[in-house]
N, C-alpha and C positions, 0 to 999 in steps of 0.2 A: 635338494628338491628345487626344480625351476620353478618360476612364477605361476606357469599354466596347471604345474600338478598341487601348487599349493592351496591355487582358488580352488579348486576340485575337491581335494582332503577340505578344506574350508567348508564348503558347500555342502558336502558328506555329514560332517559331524553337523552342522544347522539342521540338517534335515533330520535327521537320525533322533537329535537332542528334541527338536518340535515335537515328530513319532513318539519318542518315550514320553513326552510330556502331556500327550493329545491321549495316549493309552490309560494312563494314569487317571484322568477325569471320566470316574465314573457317578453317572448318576440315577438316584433311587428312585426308580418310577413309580413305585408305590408310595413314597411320599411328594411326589409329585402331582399325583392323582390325587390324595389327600388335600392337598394345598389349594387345587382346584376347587375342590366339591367342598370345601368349607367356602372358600372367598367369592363364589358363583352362590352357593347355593342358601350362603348365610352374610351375604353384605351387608354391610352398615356404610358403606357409602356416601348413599342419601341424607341421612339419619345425621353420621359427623358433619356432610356440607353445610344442611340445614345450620347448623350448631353454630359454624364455623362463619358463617356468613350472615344471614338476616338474623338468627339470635346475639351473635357478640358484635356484629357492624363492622365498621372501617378501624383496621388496627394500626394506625400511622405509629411510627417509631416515637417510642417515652411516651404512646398516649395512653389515658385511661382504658381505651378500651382493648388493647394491649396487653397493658396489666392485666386487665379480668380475661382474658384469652390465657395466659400463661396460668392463672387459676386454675382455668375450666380444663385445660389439657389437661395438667397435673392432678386435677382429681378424677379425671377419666381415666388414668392412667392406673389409678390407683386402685380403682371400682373395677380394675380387667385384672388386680390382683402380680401386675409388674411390681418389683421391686426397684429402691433405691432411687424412687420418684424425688426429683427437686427441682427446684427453681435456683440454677443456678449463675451467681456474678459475675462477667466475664472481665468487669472492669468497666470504667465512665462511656456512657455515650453522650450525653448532653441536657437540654433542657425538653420535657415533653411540652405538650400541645394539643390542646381540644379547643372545634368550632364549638361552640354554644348555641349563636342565631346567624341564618347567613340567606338575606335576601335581595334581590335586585328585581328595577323593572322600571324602563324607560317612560314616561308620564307625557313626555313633549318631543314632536308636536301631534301622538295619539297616545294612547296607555298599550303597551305590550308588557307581556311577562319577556324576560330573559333568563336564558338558560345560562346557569355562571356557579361559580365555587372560589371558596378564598384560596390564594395560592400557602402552598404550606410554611406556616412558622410565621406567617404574615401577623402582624400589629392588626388590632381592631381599630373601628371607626371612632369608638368614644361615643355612638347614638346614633341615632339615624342621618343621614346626608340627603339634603335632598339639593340638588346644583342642575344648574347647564353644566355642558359638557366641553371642553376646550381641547381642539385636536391639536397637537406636539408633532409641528412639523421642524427635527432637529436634526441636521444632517454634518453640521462643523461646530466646534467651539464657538464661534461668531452668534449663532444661530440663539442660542442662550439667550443673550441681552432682550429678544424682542418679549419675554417673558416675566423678565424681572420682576417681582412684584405685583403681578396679576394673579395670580394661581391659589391663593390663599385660600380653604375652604372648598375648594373646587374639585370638581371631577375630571381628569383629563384620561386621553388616550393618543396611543401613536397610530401611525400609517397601519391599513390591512394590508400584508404583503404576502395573505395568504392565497390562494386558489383551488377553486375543488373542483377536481371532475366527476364525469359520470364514473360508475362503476363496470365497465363492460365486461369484467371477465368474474365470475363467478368469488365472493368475500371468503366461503370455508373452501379448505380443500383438503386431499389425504395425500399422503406423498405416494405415487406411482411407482412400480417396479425398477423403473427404470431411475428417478429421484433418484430412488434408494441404491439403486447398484453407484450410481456417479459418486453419491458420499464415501464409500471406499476408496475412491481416486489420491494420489497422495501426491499435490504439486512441488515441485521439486525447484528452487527459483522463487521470481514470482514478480510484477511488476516494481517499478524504483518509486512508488511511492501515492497515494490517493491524491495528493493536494500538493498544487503546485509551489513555487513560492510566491508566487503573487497571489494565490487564495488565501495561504498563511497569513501574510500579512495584513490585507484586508481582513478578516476573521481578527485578529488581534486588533486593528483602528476601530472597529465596531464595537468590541470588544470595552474597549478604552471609552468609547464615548456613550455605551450605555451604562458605567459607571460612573462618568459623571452625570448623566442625565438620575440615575437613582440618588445621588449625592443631593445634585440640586433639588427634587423634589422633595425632599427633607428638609431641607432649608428654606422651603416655600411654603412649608408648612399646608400639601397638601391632602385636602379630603379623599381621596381614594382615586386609587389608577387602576384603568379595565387594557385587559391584556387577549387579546384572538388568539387563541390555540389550534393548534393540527386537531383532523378529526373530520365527521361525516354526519349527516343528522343527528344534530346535536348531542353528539360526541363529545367530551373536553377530555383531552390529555392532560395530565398532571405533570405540574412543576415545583419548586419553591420562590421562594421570592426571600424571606428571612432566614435565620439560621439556628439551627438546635445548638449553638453556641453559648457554655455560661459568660459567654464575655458580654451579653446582652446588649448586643447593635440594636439600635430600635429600625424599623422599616415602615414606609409607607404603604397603610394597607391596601390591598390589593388583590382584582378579581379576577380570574381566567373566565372567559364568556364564551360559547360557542363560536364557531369560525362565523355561521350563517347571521348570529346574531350581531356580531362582533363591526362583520362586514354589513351590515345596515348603516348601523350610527353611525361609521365611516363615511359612507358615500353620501348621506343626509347633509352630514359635515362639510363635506368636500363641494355639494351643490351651495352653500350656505342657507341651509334653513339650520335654525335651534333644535337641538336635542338637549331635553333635561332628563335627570335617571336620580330616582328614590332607591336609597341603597342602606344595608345596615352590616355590617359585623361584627359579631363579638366572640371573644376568644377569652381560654385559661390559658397562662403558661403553667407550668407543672413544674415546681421549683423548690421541691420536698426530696427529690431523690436524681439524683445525675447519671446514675448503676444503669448497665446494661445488663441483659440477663438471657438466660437459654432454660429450657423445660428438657430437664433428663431422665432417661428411663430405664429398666435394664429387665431381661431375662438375664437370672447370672448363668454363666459356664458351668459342665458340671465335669470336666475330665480333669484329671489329677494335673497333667502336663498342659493340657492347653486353653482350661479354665478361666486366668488371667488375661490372656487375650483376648481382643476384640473384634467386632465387625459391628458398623455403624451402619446408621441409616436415618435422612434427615429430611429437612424442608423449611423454609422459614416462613415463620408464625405473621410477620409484618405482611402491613398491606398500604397501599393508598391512602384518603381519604373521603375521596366523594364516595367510588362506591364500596363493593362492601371484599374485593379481594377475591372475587369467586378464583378468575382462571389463577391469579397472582395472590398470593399463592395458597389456597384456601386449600385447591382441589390438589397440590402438592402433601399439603398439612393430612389431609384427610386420608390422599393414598396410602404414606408412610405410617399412620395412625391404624388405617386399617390391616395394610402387610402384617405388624406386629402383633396385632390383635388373631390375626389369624394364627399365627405362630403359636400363641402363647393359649389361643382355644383348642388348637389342636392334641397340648398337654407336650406338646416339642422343649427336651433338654438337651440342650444343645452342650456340644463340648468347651464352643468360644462363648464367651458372654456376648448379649445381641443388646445392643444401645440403641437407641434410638433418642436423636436431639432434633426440638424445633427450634431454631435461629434466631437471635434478635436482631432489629435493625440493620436487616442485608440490603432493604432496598437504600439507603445512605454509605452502601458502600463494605458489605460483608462486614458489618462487626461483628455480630454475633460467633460467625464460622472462625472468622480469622481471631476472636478474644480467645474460644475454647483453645485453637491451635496453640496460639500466644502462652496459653496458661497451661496447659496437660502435656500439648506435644511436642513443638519446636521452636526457635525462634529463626525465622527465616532469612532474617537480616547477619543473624552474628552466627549460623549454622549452629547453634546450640539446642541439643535433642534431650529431649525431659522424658517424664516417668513414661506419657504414653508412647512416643514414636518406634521403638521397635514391639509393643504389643498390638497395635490397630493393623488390623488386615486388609482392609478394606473399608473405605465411604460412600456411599450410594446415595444421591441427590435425586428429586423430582422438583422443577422450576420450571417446563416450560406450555402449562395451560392444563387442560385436562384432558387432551389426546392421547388414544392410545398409543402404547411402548411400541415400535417399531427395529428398536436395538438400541446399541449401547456404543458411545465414546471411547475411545482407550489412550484418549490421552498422551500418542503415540508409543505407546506400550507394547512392543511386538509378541513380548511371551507371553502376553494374555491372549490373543489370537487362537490358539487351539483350543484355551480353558470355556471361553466365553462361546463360541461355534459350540462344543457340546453341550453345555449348561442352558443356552436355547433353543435345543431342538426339542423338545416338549414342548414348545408355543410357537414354532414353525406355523400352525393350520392356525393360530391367531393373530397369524400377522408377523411376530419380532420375529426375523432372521438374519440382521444386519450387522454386525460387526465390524466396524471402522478403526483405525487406529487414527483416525481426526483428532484434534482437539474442540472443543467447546469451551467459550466463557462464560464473563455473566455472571455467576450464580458459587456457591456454598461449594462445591466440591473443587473449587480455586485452591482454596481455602491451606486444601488438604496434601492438593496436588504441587502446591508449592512446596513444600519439604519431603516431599520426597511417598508420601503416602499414597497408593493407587486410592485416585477420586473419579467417582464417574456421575456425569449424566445423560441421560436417554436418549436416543431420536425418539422423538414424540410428531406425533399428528399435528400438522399446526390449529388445524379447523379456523377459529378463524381470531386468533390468540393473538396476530397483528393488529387487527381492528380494535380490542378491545382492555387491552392491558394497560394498566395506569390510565386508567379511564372513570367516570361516572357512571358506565354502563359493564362496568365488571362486575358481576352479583352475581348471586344463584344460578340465573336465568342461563347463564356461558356457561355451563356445565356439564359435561359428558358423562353421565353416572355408568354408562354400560362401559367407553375407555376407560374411566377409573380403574372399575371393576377388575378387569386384564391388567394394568398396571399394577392394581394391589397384586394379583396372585402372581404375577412375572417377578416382582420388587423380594416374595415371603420368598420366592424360591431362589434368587439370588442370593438372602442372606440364609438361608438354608443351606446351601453348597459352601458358602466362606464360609459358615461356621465350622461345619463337618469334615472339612478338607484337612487332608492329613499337614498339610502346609500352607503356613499364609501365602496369598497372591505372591507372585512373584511382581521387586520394586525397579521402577528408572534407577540410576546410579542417582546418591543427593550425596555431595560433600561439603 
């Protein structure tokens, strides 16, 4: 057979093999309808955001109110009459951390309030500060010496280097028809790289010299450093400054302040008039328990053969903590909360068991997701596959705000392509029709997709999920109840099809 008839026979069977495989995906429209008229017409939405947000607050990683979050799931969970409810260890994360008091407010040379939050993990003040303000103009090693032994007690800050403009083009949006057909596009190539070598390296001398500017300020023994953060009407993005470390570096405590604010005392500075600022923080560390943990849940399987098996579906429980985690990931926590609950109000026995885990401490870098993997499914490093990796069928992730589902990632997964095209044409007239074989990061379904497990997360509506994420102004208020909505009953109907499916998803090759 010459070249030209082999691509041909090639081409044939692909085609042929996709058809058979596109045939095969049938789905129940009577329980699909079903899945609807419960999750439309009986939401609890509202009800879990409420819960999840202004009742349990900011769920910063190892904090208390964290803990009482993985409570409050787990006995929800329990009350919907799920089996095999726990809280469980995935292995160490570190030291937790709770604000206690946390006040500031410039006094000289008028009284303003400021808009500000401690950066996370930060050392408290030891009582209240009240100082002038010394601006840190440090730009070489050299630079140091004019400091030496002034700083004691004091309030300092550096340069604003921020800038805000206006907003001329509209904060929320939905993705366009046309958005959405481009994310299909599949670049092939791609440029030699974001940053040049000379960015690199500058990136690293700054790098270098605000580690020792932190060094030094510790040995100066000073009273609190204010920090201008990205953001818009008083906006503050969240960062840390200390570290969930049981090696317990101490830090100088430290305050993120709005841009607008930030950029005041700057420029007061920089004309030389005084600014004094009355400041207080005080902090727990949480040095009783170092465990990280995940809330689990299960509808079990009920078919003789395929019982054992699973199909997951998750979100992680952590949040920020100025505000209270609405888009990040409150309204994640709630949809996956509520898919399940509709499943399981439906009186749905399913043939695979349906899990459902919320994550601990993903915004520090997927532990939660990656301990479960670490501990039930694989080890990613040494390819060593454990009890769960050939029984999980699928992972289903929601992280990115509360927009509604639009479609679904594949992870570059070509033989999901036919599976996932029929499993959303039920929610075609709601919008999700997308199917991309993209990747996405980021977020818990990494986790899964690194060893080899089909993990997905959504296109989602951004609304306005860039302005407000790891912010002070994530809460309730950023809430989409009616996107949830569509998201939960898109989420029950996905694990609806994995579970009932004569066969697990089909996997990437993992060796």
């Amino acid at each position: 057979m010459n070249g030209l008839n082999r691509f041909i026979a090639l081409w044939l069977f692909c085609f042929l093999s996709i058809g058979i495989v596109f045939a095969q995906e049938k789905v129940n429209l009577e329980m699909m309808h079903r899945i609807k008229a419960e999750g439309i017409g009986n939401s609890q939405i509202e009800d879990l955001s409420f819960y999840l947000t202004d009742f349990l607050g900011p769920r910063l990683s190892g904090s208390t109110n964290l803990r009482n979050a993985r409570e409050w799931t787990a006995e929800k969970f329990k009350e919907w009459g799920l089996n095999n409810v726990k809280i469980d260890e995935y292995g160490e994360f570190g030291r937790g951390w709770d604000v206690k008091k946390s006040y500031i407010a410039m006094t000289a040379p008028y009284y303003a309030q400021v808009i500000g939050y401690p950066k996370a993990w930060t050392n408290g003040t030891n009582g209240p500060v009240n100082s002038e303000v010394i601006l840190l103009e440090i730009n070489s090693d050299a630079d140091f010496d004019k400091y030496k032994g002034k700083l004691k007690g004091k309030v300092v800050t550096t340069a604003s280097n921020l800038t805000l403009s206006p907003a001329f083009e509209a904060e929320a949006k939905r993705w366009t028809d046309e958005e959405l057909e481009a994310r299909k596009e599949i670049t092939i190539g791609g440029s030699a790289g974001r940053f040049t070598p000379e960015m690199l390296a500058q990136f690293r001398a700054q790098r270098e010299l605000d580690q020792k500017l932190t060094k030094f300020l510790l040995e100066e023994e000073v009273a609190l450093r204010l920090t201008g953060t990205r953001g818009n009407f008083g906006t503050v993005f969240h960062t840390r400054a200390g570290s969930f470390s049981t090696d317990k570096v101490p830090t100088v405590p430290e305050l993120e302040i709005a841009a607008e604010h930030h950029g005041r005392i700057f420029r007061l500075l920089k004309k030389g008039i005084p600014v004094e600022i009355e400041a207080e923080v005080a902090v727990d560390w949480l040095d009783d328990d170092y465990r990280g943990y995940n809330v689990l849940a299960e509808i079990p399987g009920t078919d003789r053969n395929l019982g054992a098996e699973i199909v997951m579906l998750g979100a992680h429980l952590d949040s920020w903590h100025a505000g209270t985690g609405g888009n990040d990931n409150a309204a994640g926590v709630a949809v996956m909360m509520e898919a399940i609950r509709i499943l399981k109000d439906l009186g749905f026995q399913p043939k695979r068991t349906i899990r459902i885990a919320l994550w601990g401490e993903e915004e520090q870098g997927l532990f939660g997701s990656r301990g479960y993997v670490q501990k039930y499914v694989a080890d990613r490093n040494t390819k060593e596959k454990k009890a769960e990796w050939n029984k999980i069928s699928a992972y289903y992730n929601l992280d990115n705000g509360s927009g509604k589902i639009r479609g679904i990632y594949l992870e570059g997964n070509d033989m999901l392509v036919p599976v996932f095209e029929e499993w959303f044409k039920p929610f075609h007239e709601m919008g999700a029709k997308t199917i991309t074989r993209r990747n996405t990061g980021s977020t818990d379904h990494v986790a899964f997709d690194a060893v080899g497990i089909p993990g997905f997360q959504f296109i989602q509506d951004p609304i306005d999920y860039g302005r407000g994420y790891h912010t002070n102004m994530d809460v309730y208020e950023r809430m989409q109840f009616a996107d949830m909505t569509q998201a939960a009953v898109i989420i029950a109907a996905m694990v609806y099809n994995t579970a009932q499916r004569e066969e697990k998803l089909p996997r990437k090759p993992w060796n």
